[in-house]
N, C-alpha and C positions, 0 to 999 in steps of 0.2 A: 636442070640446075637444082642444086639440093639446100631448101632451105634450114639455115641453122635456129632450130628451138630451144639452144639451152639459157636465153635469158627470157624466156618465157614464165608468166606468174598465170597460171590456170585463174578464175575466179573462182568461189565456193558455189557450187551446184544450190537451188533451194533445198534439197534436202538435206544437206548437209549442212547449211545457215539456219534448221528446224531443228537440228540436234547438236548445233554449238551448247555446249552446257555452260558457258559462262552468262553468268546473268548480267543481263544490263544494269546503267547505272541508276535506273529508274531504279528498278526492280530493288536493288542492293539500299535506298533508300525508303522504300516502303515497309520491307522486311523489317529493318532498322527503327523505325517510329514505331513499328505495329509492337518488338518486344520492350520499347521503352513506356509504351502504354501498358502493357502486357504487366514490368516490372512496379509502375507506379500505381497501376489498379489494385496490385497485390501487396504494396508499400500500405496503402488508406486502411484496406480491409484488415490486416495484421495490426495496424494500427486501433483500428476502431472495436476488434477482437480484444488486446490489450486494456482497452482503456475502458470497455462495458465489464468484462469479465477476470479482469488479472489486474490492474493497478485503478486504485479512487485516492483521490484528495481528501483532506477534512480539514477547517481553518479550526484555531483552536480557541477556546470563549472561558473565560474565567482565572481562578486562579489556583485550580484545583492540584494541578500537576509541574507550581511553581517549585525551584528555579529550574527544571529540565526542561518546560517548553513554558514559554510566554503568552498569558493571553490576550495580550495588546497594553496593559496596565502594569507592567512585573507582578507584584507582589501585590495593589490594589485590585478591586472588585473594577469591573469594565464592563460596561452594557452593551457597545460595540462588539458585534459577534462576526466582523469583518475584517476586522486588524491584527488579528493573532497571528501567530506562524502559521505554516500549512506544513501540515503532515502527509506524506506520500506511503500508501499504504499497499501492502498484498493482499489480496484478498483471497489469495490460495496458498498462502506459505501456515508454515506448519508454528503454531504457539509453543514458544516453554516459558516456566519461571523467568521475570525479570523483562520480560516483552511490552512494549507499550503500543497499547490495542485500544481500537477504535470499535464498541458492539453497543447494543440499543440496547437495553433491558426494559421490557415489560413492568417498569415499577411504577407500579399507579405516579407518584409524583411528577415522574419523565414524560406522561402521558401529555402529548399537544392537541390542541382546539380543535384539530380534524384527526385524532383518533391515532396516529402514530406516535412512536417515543422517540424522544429525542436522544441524539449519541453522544456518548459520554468516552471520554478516552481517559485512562488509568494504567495504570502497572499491571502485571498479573503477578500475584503473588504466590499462589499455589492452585495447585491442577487435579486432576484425576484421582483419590488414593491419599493426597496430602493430610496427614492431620495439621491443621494450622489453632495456632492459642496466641494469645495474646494475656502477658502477664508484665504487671511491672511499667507497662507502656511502652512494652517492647512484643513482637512479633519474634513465635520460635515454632519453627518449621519441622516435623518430624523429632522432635526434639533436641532441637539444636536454635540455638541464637540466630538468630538471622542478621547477616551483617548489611543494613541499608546506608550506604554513603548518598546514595543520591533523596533522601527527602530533607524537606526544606525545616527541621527543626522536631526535637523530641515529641512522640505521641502522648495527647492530656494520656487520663487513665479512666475514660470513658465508657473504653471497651474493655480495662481488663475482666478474665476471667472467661473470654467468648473462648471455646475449646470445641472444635467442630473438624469433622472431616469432608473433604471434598467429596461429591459423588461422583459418580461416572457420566461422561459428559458435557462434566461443569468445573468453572474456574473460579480463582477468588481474585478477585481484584481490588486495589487500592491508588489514593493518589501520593502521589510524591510531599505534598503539600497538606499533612494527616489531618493537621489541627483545622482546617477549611475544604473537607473533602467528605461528597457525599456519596456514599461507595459499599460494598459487598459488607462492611464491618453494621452498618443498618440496616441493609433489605438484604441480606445472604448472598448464598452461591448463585454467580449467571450460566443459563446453558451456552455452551459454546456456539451453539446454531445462531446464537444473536451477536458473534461475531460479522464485524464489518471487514476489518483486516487490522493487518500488522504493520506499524511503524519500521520502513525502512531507508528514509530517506526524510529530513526537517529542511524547510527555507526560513531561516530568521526575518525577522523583522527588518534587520537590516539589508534582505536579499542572498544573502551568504547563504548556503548549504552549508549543513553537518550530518552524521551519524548519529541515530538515539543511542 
């Protein structure tokens, strides 16, 4: 008698159940967690990359660089040096004319109780090469006028007659805010190296974000 084997389902041999290449569901779950730790270990560190060496905050105290940033008082003196806006800064982006930069300067006055200088955030007004004057109580840049819309009211005449060139490696900077700003037009040129970074990102006082 001849038996019929065509509904026959062989079993898979063990050696052939050793070389299924489909991964179980385990397996397909572990993979899964291990690249999503994988993904979020390298989320932190990019992060924490960024935030020591590519972007710093600074709140901003006075009223030096009134009305473009607030130092928690508008236009009054504020002793609170925790209310101001906060400026989000680069600290690898490249400075030109017209920048609002955050750098320490070495000026005996800036100097605090434990021997660091305090930072001072201002405009840059002229760079590397610039001849900068001030005549008239006005600032003229290679010889040309300089058109400032954004300071907070005509410069006394204090400084005229300062006629100086920038050196190599160093900036001039001033506040928005001339007639209450104490800045490059009394202690000179700053070297750039005492750059902290560059303004590219403000949160008002009211929480709102803008552009400098």
């Amino acid at each position: 008698m001849t038996e019929d084997f065509s509904n026959f389902e062989p079993l898979d041999s063990p050696l052939e159940q050793e070389l299924d290449p489909r991964p179980s569901r385990k397996r397909q779950l572990i993979t899964a967690l291990i690249c999503v730790v994988i993904v979020v270990l390298l989320a932190v560190t990019l992060a924490l990359i960024i935030k020591t060496y590519v972007i710093s905050t600074y709140t901003v105290d006075g009223i030096s660089m009134y009305p473009t940033l607030d130092g928690g008082g508008g236009a009054s003196l504020d002793g609170d040096s925790k209310n101001g806006e906060t400026l989000y800064l680069n600290r690898l982006a490249k400075v030109k004319r017209g920048d609002i930069v955050v750098f320490s300067p070495e000026w005996e006055s800036m100097r605090q109780a434990d021997g660091t200088y305090k930072a001072l955030v201002k405009r840059v007004i002229a760079m590397s090469g610039d001849r900068l004057q001030i005549k008239n109580g006005a600032v003229w840049l290679n010889g040309e006028l300089l058109d400032e819309p954004y300071i907070n009211e005509a410069m006394g005449h204090e400084y005229d007659g300062l006629d100086i060139v920038i050196g190599d490696g160093y900036m001039f900077c001033m506040g928005d805010n001339r007639n209450h700003s104490s800045d490059c037009r009394a202690f000179g040129q700053v070297p750039q190296s005492s750059l902290i970074g560059k303004c590219f990102l403000i949160k008002g006082i009211d929480g709102k974000l803008r552009k400098p």
